[in-house]
N, C-alpha and C positions, 0 to 999 in steps of 0.2 A: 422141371423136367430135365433131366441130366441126357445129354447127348455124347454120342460114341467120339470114340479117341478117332482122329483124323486117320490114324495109317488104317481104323478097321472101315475106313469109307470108301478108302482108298482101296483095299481089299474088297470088298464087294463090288466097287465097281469091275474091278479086274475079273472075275468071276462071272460076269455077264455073257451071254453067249459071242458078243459082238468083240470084247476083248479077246476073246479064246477060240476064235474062227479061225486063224491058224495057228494051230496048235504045232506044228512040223515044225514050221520057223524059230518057234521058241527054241522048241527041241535043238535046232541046227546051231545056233546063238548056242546056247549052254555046252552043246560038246568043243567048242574052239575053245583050244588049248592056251594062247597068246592073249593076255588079257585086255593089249589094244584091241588088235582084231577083236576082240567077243562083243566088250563095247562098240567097236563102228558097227558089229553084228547086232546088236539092243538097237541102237539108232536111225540104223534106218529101218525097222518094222514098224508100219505104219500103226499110227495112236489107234486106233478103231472106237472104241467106247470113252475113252478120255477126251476126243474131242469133244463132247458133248458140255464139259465141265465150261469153257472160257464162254462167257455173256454176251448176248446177241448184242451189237452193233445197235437197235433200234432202241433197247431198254434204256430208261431215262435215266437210270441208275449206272448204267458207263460211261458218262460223264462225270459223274463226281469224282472226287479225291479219291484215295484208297483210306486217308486218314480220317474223311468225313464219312465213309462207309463204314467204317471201323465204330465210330463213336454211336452212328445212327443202332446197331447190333450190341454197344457195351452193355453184359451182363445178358443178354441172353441165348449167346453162340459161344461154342472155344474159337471160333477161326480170329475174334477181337483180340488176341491175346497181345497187341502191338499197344494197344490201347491200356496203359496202367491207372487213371483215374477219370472221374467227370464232372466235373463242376456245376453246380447249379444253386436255388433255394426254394425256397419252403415258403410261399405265399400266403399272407395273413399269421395270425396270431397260431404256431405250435405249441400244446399244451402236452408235449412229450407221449411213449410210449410203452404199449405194452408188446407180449407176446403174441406175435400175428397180427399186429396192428398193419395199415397198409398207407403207405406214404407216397403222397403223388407229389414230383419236384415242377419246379417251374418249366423246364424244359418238356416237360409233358409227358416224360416216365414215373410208372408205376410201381414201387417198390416194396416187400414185405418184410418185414421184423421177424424173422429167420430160427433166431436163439430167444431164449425165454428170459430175456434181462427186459427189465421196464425202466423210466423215468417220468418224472414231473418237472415239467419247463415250461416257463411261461416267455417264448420269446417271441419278437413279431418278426418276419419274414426274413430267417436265418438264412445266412451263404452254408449251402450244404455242400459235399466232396463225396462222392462215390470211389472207394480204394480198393482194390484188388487186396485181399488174405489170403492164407495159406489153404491150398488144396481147395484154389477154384472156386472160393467164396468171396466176398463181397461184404465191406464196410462202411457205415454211414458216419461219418466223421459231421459233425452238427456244431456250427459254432453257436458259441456259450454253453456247448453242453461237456459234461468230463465223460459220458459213456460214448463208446461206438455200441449200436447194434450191430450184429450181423444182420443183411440182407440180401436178399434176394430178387429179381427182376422178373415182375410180369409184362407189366406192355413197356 
């Protein structure tokens, strides 16, 4: 499932009745001619609907790191994008893959064979590397093996 480019989230939220309830003030902001002023004019209109976005205080999830939240999400949000690889292996005997195969790493994510390249490997509990590719895909780098598949990220 491919998710929206952040400015167009950022856009809907704006769009909401609750950001656009004053609508004057905008107006009054964009007519100031002096580019400081306009800005102190953006600054102080209160967030309305954006504050919603920063995480409740009680969620057990704001306490962690930013870089442990990142890792926890690599490969199934664009907001990981901090995140460029992830380390893990492949428990027991891997007898390689095919097309749509689905690979579960030690770490306890689920990943899927993407592109239609196979292999036959018989290794036992390979250190695997999850890499970021071009245009937002995702590489199984498999030692002993000389393929990457591309993959993809279910759980």
């Amino acid at each position: 499932m491919r998710t929206a480019p952040s400015w167009l989230s950022l856009t809907l939220v704006l769009l909401t009745g609750t950001a656009w309830a004053d609508d004057s003030a905008l107006r009054r902001c964009r007519a100031v001619a002096d580019a400081a002023a306009r800005l102190n004019c953006y600054d102080t209109l209160p967030l309305g609907a954006l504050a919603v976005l920063a995480p409740p205080a009680a969620h057990p999830a704001a306490s962690a790191s930013a870089a442990q939240l990142a890792a926890l999400g690599f490969g199934l949000q664009r907001a990981d994008e901090a995140v460029l690889e992830i380390a893990s292996s492949i428990r027991g005997l891997f007898e390689g893959w095919r097309a749509g195969d689905r690979i579960r790493l030690a770490n306890g994510q689920l990943w899927q064979v993407s592109d239609d390249s196979s292999a036959v490997y018989y290794l036992r509990d390979p250190r695997v590397t999850v890499r970021r590719a071009a245009m937002g895909t995702f590489v199984l780098d498999i030692e002993g093996a000389r393929k990457l598949p591309r993959v993809r990220r279910l759980e």
